[in-house]
C-alpha positions as a Python dict, from the first residue, in 0.01 Angstrom:
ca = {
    (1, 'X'): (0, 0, 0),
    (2, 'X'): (161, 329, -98),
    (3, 'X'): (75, 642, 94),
    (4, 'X'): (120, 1021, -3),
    (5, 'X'): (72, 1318, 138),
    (6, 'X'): (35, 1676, -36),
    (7, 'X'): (235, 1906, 142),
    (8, 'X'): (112, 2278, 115),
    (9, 'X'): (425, 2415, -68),
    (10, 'X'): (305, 2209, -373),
    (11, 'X'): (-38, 2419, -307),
    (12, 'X'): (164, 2742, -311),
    (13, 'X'): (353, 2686, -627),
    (14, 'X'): (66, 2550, -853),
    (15, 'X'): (-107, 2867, -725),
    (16, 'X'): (178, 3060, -793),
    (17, 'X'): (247, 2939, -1106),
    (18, 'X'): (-131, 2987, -1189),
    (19, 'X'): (-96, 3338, -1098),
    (20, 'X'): (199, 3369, -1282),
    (21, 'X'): (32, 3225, -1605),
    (22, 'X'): (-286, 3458, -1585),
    (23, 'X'): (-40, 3773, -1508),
    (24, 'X'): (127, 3694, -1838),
    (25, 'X'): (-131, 3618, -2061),
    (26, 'X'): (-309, 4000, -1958),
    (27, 'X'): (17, 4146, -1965),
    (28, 'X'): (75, 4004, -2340),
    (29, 'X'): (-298, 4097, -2423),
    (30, 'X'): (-271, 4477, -2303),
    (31, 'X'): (83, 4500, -2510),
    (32, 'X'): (-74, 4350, -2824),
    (33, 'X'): (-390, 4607, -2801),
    (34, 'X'): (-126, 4885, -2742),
    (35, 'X'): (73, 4763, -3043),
    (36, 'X'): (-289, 4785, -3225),
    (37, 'X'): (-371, 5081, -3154),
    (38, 'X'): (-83, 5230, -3254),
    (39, 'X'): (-88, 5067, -3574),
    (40, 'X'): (-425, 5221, -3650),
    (41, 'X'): (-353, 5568, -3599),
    (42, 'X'): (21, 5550, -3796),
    (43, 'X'): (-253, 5364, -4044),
    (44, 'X'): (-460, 5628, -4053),
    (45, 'X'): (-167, 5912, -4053),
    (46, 'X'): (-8, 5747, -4374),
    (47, 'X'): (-359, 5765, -4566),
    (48, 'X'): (-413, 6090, -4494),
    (49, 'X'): (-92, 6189, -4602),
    (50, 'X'): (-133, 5975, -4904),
    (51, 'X'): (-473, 6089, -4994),
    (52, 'X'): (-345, 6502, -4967),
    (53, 'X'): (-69, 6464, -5166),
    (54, 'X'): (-302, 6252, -5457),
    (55, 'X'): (-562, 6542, -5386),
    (56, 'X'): (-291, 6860, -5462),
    (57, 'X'): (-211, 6652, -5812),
    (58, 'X'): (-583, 6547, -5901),
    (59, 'X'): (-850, 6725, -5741),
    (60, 'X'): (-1121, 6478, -5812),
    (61, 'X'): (-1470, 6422, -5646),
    (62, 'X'): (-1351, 6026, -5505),
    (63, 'X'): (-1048, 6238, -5334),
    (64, 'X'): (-1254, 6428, -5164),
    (65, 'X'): (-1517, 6191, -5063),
    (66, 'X'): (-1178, 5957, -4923),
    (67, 'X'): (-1045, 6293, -4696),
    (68, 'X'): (-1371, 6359, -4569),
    (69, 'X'): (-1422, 5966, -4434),
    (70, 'X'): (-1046, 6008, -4226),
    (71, 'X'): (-1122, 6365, -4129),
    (72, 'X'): (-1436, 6427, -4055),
    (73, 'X'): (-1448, 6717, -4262),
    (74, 'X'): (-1736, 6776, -4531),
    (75, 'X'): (-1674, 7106, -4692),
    (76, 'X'): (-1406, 7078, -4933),
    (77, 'X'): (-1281, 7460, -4864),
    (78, 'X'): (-1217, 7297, -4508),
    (79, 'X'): (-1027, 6975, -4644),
    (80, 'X'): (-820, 7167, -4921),
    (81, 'X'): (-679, 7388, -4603),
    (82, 'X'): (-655, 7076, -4370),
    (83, 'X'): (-450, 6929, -4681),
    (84, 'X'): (-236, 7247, -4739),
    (85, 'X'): (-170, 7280, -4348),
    (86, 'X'): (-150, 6880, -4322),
    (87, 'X'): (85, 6834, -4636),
    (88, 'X'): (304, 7130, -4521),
    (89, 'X'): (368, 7044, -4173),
    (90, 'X'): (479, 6670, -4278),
}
């Protein structure tokens, strides 16, 4: 007949190593959102800056409509000075 007994410092590392596990799986979630976020807005940075620079060679109706989507901006007085400002300070 074999007998065992479970001390309680095997308790404290399997809940230690628990902890451990779950502290590093939310720390590796919160850095990947981060790195997602930040993707999004140099994203979104790049496309404006792409779509100004196409809008100061072609000033077409689709340009427009593409600046207005990122910006926010409807009247096209408002997104040709956005652009000139935008264009300028990059």
């Amino acid at each position: 007949m074999k007998f065992e007994l479970k001390t309680e410092n095997e308790n404290y590392s399997n809940s230690f190593s628990n902890f451990f596990k779950i502290s590093s799986i939310i720390a590796l979630l919160i850095i990947s959102l981060d790195i997602t976020l930040k993707l999004g807005k140099i994203s979104r940075h790049y496309q404006i800056e792409y779509n100004c620079r196409l809008l100061s060679v072609e000033k077409s109706k689709s340009n427009f409509k593409k600046l207005s989507r990122f910006t926010t901006l409807k009247n096209k007085q408002k997104i040709w000075e956005f652009c000139r400002d935008f264009v300028d300070y990059n």
